[in-house]
PLY file of the C-alpha trace (Angstrom):
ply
format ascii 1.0
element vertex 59
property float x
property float y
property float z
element edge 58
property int vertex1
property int vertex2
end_header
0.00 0.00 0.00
0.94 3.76 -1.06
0.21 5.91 2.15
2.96 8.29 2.90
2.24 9.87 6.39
3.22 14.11 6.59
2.83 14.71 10.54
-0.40 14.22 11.78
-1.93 13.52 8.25
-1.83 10.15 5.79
-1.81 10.42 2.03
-3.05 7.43 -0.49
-1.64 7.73 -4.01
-4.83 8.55 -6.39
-3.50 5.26 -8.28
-3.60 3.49 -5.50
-7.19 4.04 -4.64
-8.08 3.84 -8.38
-7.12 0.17 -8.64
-8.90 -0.89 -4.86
-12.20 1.01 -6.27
-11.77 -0.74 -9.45
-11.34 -4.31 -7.98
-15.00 -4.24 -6.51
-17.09 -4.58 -9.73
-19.98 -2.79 -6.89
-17.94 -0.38 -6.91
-18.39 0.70 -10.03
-21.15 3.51 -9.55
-19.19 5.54 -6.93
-16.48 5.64 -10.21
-19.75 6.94 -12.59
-20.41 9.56 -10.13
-16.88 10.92 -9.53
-15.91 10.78 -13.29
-19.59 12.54 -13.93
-18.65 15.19 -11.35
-14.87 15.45 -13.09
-16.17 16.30 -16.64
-19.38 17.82 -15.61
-21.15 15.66 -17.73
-22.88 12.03 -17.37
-20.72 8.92 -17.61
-21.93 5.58 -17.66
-18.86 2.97 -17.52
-20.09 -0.21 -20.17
-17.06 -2.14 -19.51
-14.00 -1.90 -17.64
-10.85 -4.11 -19.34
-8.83 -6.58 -17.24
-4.92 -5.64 -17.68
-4.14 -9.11 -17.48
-6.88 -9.40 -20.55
-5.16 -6.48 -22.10
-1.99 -8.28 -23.88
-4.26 -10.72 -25.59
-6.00 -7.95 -26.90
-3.12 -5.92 -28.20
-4.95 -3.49 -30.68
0 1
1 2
2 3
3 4
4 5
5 6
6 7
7 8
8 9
9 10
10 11
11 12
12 13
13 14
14 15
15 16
16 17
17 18
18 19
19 20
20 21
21 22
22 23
23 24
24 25
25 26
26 27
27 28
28 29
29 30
30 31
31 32
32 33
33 34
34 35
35 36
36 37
37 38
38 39
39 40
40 41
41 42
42 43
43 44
44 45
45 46
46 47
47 48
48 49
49 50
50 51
51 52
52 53
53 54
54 55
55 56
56 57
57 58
């Protein structure tokens, strides 16, 4: 785990909690709602890619 501690206060890497949201497929619709909020406009994820899927899949 990424947490670097500054004092009194503990940091997580934004990477870090990217791939623990990302492992819960439940999870899923916190993601919609952040990424929604990002681009101020609606996001609806259809499908989120495996990286260990992703060298079969090459193109």
């Amino acid at each position: 785990m990424e947490r670097k501690s500054t004092k009194d206060r503990t940091f997580i890497s934004f990477d870090w909690a990217m791939k623990r949201l990302l492992k819960r497929k439940d999870s899923h619709v916190i993601l919609e709602g952040f990424l929604s909020e990002l681009f101020r406009q609606e996001v609806k994820i259809t499908e989120i890619l495996d990286p260990e899927s992703l060298a079969e899949h090459a193109n």
